[in-house]
KOLGU-761652 format. One record per residue (C-alpha): residue number from 0; x, y, z. Coordinates in Angstrom, 2 decimals. Layout:
BEGIN
+-----+---------+---------+---------+
:   n :      c1 :      c2 :      c3 :
+-----+---------+---------+---------+
: NUM :       X :       Y :       Z :
...
+-----+---------+---------+---------+
// end
This chain:
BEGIN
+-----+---------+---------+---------+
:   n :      c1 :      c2 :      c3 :
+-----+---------+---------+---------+
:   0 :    0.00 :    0.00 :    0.00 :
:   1 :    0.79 :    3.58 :   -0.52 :
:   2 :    1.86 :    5.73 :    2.16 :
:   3 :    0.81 :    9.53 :    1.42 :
:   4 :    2.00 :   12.39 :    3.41 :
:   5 :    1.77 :   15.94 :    3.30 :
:   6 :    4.37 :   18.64 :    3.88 :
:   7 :    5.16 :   22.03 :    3.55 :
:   8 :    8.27 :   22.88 :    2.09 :
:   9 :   10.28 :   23.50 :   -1.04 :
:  10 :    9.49 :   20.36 :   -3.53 :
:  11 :   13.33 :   21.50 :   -5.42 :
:  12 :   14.77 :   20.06 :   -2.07 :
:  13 :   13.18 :   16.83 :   -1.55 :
:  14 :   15.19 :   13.46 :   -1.32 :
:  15 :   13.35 :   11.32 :   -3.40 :
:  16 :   13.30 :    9.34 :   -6.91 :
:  17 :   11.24 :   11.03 :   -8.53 :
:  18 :    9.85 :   14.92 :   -7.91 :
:  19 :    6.49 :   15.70 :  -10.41 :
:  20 :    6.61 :   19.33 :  -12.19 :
:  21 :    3.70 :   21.08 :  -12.90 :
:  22 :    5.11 :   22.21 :  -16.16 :
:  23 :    3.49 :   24.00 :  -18.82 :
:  24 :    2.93 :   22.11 :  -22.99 :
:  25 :    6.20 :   23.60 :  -23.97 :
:  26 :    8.32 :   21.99 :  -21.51 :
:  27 :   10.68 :   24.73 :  -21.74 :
:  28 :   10.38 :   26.04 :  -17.94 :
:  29 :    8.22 :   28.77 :  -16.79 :
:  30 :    6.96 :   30.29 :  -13.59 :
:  31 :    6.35 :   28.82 :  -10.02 :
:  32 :    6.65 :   25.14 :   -9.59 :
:  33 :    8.24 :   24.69 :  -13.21 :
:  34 :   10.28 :   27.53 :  -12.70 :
:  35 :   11.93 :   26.36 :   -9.50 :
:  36 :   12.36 :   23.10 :  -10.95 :
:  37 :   14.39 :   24.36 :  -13.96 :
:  38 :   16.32 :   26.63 :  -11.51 :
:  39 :   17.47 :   24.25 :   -9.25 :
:  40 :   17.92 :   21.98 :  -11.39 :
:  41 :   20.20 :   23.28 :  -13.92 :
:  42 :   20.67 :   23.07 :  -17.86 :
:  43 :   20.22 :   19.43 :  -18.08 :
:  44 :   16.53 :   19.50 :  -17.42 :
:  45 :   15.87 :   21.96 :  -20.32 :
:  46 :   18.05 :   19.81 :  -22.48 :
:  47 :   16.09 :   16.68 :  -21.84 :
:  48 :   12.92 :   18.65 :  -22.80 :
:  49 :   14.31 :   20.07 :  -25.52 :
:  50 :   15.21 :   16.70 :  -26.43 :
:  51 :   11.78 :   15.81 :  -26.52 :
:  52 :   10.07 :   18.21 :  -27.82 :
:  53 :   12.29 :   17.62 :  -30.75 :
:  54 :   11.69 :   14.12 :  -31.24 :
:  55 :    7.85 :   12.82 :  -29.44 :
:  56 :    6.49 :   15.93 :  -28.17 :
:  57 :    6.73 :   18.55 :  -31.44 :
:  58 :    3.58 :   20.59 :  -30.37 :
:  59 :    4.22 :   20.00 :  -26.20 :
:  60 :    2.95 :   18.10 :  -23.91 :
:  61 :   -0.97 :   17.73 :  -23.84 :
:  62 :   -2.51 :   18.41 :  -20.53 :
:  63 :   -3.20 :   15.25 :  -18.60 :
:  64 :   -0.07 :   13.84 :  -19.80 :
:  65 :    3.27 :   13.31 :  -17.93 :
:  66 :    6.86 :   12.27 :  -19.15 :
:  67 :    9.99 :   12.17 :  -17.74 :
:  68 :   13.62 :   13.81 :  -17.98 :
:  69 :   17.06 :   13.95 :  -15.90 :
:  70 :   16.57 :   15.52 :  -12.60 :
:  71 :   19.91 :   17.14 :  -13.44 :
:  72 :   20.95 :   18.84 :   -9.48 :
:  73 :   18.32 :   17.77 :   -7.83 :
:  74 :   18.36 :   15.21 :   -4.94 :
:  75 :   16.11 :   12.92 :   -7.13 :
:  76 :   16.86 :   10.80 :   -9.97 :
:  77 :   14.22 :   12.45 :  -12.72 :
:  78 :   11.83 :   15.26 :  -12.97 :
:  79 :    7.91 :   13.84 :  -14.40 :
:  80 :    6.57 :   16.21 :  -16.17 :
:  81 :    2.65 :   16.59 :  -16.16 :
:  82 :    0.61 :   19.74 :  -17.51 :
:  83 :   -2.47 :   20.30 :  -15.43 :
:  84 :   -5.52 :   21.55 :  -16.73 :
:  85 :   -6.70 :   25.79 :  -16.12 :
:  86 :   -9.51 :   26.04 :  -13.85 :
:  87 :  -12.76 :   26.80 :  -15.53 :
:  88 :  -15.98 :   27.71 :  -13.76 :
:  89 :  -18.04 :   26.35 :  -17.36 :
:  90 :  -16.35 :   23.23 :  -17.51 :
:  91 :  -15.50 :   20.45 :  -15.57 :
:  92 :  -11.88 :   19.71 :  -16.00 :
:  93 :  -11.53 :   17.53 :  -12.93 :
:  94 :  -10.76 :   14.22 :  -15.44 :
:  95 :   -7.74 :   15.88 :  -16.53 :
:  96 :   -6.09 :   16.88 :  -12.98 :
:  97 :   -6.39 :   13.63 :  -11.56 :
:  98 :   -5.05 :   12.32 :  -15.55 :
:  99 :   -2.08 :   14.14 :  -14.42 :
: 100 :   -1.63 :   12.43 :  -10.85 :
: 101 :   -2.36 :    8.57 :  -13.08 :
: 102 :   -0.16 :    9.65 :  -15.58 :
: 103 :    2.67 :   10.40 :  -13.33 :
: 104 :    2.31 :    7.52 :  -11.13 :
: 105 :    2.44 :    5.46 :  -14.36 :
: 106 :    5.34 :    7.36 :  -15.55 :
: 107 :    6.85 :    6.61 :  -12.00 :
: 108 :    6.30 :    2.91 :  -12.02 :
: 109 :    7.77 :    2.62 :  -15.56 :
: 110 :   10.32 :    4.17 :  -14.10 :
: 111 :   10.98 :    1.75 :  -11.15 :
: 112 :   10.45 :    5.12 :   -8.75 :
: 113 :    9.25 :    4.06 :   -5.51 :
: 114 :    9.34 :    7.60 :   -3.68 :
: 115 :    7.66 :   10.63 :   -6.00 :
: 116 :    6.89 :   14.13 :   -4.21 :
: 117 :    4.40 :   16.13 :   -5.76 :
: 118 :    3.27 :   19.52 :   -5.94 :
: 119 :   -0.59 :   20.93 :   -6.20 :
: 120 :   -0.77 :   20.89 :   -9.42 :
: 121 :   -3.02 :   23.69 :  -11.53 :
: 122 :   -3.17 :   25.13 :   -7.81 :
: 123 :   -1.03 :   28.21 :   -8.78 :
: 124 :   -1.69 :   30.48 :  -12.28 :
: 125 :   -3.56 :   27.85 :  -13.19 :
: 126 :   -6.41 :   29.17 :  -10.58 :
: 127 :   -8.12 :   25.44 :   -9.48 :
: 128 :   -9.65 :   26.09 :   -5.82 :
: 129 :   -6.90 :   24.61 :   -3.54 :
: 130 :   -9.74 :   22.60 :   -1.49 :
: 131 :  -10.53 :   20.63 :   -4.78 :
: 132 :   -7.35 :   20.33 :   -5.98 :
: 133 :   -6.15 :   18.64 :   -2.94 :
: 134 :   -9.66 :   16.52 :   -2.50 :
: 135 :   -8.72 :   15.51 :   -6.47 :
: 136 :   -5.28 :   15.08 :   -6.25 :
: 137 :   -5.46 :   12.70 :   -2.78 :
: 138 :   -8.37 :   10.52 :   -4.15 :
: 139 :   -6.32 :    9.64 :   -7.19 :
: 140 :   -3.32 :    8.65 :   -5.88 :
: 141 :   -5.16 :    6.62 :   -3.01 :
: 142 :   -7.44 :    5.01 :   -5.91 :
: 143 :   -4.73 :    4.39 :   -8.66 :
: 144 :   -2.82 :    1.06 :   -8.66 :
: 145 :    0.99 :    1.85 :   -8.36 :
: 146 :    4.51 :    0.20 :   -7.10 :
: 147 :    5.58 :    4.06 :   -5.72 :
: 148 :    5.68 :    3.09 :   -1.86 :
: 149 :    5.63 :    6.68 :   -0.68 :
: 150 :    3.57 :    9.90 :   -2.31 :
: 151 :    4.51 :   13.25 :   -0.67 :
: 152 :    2.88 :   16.18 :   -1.32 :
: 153 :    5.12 :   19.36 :   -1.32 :
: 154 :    3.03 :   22.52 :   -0.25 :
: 155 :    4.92 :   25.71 :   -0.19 :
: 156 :    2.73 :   27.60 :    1.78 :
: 157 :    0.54 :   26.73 :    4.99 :
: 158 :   -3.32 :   26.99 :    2.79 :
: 159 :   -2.36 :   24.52 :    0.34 :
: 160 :   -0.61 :   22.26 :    3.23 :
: 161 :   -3.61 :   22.28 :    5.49 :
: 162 :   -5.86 :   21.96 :    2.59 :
: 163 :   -3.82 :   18.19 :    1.95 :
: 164 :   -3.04 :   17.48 :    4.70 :
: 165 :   -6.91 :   17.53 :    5.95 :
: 166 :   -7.38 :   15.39 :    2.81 :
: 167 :   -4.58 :   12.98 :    3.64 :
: 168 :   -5.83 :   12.43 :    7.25 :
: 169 :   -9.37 :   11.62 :    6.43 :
: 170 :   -9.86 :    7.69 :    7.61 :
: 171 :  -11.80 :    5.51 :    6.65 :
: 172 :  -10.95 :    5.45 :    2.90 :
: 173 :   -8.71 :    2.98 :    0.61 :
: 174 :   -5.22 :    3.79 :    1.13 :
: 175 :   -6.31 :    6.18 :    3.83 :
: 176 :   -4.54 :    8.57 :    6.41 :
: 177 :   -1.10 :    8.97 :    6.58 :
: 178 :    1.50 :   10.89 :    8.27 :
: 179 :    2.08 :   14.73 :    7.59 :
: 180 :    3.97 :   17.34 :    9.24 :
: 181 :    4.07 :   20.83 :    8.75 :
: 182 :    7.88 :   20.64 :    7.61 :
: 183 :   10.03 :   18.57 :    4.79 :
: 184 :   12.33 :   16.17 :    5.97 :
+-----+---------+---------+---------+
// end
């Protein structure tokens, strides 16, 4: 079984196989989670995507989707990157944010990953309500079939943390309740 936790923190610093950007279809870096993630990571992220984007991925990644690259400096071993849906208030893009946490998990198994930190993904510029986000996000992982032994989410600030880690905690469900702490390892 799965072990989730939540944690607030700084997902560039975690020590584990795998860390899941929410990247944007280009896969050429960007802003907040993505951003860090190239930063910290150095030049051999952006080559990997650049690799791809030149061979599997000419017009990006499609949201939903998730591959993976070099974590380059990063205390992991790669970087899966997924491209959450924007929030709409006229559609329900809900399928596609919790494609991003299957897709990623699958990515991660492929992989042979057993420890992936994630962040809130579409929780940032992409506007979804935290709340849902982390009620999507934790159902997914808890319902999807995977070999990862440990999911972490990474919250940088304390709304997003208490927002997962109130969704982590609930009992009573498959996979359910798990440790969190208000500070990375």
């Amino acid at each position: 079984m799965t072990t989730i936790e939540a944690v607030q923190g700084d997902i560039t610093r975690e020590r584990v196989d795998a860390i899941v950007n929410a990247a944007n279809s280009s896969l050429l870096g960007g802003g907040g989670v993505d951003g860090a993630i190239h930063r910290r990571g150095g030049p051999a992220i952006l080559e990997d995507c650049r690799k791809l984007r030149a061979s599997h991925y000419g017009k990006g990644l499609a949201t939903g989707r998730a591959v993976a690259t070099t974590a380059g400096n990063l205390d992991a071993r790669w970087v899966i990157h997924t491209v959450g849906p924007v929030y709409s208030t006229t559609e329900d893009r809900s399928g596609l944010l919790a494609s991003c946490y299957r897709e990623s998990l699958r990515v991660a198994d492929e992989l042979g990953a057993r420890t992936v930190a994630f962040p809130a993904v579409s929780a940032g510029v992409y506007g979804w309500p935290i709340e849902d986000a982390a009620r999507i996000a934790v159902q997914t992982v808890r319902d999807t079939e995977t070999a990862v032994e440990e999911v972490r989410f990474v919250l940088f600030d304390e709304r997003a943390f208490t927002a997962f880690a109130e969704q982590v905690d609930k009992p009573g469900r498959p996979g359910g309740g798990g440790p969190f702490s208000p500070e990375s390892p």
